[in-house]
C-alpha positions as CSV (number, residue, x, y, z in Angstrom):
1,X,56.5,-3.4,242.4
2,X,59.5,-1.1,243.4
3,X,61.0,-4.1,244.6
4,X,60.6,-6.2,241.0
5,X,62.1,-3.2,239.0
6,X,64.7,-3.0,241.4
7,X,65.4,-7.2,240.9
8,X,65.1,-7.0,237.3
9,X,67.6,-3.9,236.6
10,X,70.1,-5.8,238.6
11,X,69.8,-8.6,237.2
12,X,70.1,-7.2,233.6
13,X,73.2,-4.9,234.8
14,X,75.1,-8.2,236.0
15,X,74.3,-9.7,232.9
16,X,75.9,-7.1,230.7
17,X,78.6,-7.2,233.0
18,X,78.9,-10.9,232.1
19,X,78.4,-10.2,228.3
20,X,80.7,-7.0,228.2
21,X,84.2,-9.2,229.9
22,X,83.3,-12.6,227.7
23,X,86.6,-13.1,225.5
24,X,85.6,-13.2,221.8
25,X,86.9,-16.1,220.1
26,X,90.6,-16.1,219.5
27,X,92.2,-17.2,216.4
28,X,94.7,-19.7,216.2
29,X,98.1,-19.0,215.6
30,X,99.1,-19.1,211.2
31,X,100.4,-22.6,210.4
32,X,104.3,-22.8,208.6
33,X,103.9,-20.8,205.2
34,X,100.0,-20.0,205.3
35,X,99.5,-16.6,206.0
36,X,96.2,-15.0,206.7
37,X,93.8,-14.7,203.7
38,X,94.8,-18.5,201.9
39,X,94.1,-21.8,202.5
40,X,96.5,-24.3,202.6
41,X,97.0,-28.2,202.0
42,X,100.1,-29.6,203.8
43,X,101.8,-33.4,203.5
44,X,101.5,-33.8,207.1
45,X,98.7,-34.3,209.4
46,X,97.8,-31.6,212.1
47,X,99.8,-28.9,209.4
48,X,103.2,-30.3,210.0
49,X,105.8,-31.3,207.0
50,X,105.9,-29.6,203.6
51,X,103.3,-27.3,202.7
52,X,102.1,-28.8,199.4
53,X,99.7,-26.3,198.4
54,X,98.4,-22.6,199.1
55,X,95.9,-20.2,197.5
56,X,94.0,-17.0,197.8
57,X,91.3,-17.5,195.2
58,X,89.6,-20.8,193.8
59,X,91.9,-23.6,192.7
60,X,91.8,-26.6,190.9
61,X,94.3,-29.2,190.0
62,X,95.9,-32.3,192.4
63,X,97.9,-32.0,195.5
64,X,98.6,-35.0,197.5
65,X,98.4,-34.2,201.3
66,X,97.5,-35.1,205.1
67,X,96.2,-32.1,206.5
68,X,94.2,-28.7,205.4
69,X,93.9,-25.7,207.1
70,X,91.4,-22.6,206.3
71,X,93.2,-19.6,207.1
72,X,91.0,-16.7,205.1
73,X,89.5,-13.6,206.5
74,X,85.8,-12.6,207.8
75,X,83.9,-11.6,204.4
76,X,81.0,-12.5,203.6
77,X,80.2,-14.7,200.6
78,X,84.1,-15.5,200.5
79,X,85.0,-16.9,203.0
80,X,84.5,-20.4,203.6
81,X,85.8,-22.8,201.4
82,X,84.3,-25.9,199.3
83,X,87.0,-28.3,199.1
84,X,86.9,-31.6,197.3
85,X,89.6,-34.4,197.7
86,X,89.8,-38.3,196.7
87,X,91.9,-40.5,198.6
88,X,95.1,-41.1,196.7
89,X,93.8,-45.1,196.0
90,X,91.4,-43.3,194.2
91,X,88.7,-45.0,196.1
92,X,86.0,-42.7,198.1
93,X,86.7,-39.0,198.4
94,X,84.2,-36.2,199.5
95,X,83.6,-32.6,198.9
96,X,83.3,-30.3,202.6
97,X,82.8,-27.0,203.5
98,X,85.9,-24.9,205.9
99,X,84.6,-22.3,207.8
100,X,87.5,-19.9,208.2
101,X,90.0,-19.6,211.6
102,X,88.6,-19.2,214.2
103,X,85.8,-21.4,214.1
104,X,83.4,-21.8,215.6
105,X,82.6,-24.4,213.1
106,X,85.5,-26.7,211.0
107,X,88.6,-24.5,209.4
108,X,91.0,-27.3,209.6
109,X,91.2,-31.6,209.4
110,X,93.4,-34.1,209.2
111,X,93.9,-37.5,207.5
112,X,95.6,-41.0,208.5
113,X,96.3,-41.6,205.1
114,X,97.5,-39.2,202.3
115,X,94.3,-37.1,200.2
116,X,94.3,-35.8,196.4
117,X,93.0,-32.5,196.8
118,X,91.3,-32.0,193.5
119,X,89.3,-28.5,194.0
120,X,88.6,-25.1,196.1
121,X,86.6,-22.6,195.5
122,X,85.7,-19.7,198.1
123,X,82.6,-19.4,199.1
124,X,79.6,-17.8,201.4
125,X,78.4,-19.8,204.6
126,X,78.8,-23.4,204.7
């Protein structure tokens, strides 16, 4: 019985050793002109050329661009975003949720061919 005690403290002691030195998820480093708190369209993909479009709160209007990237902060109920685009042919389009950096899930994407954003409005969990 001693014995099984003995095993099972161990055992829970290595695994909160394990837990206590895990890294936490790390952040990825602001893209060119988006600081923390906004999300940003740029005319590039992977957040390269212009930066097209940023914004803090909900937006709507048209911005042509490659690339998106979720940079907001941890707050509940604001801080994924529902983004809607068309392609520029004005064929297909689709409306998805960011989480924000770092993921786990999606904060950023990019496009082979140039998007319209048309909308984004901040909002709780995806």
């Amino acid at each position: 019985m001693r014995r099984r005690l003995l095993a099972a403290l161990t055992t829970s002691a290595a695994f909160a050793g394990i837990m206590i030195g895990a890294p936490a998820a790390s952040a990825e480093p602001d893209p060119p002109g988006c600081p923390k708190g906004y999300f940003c369209v740029y005319s590039g993909q992977h957040q390269t050329g212009q930066l097209v479009m940023k914004t803090a709160g909900n937006w709507t209007g048209s911005a042509v661009g490659q690339s998106v990237f979720n940079n907001g902060y941890a707050y509940p109920g604001y801080d994924h975003v529902q983004f809607d685009w068309v392609y520029t042919s004005g064929t297909g389009g689709n409306s998805w949720c960011f989480h924000y950096n770092p993921g786990p899930e999606i904060y950023e994407n990019s496009w082979t061919y140039p998007i319209n954003v048309k909308q984004v409005v901040w909002r709780g969990e995806c």
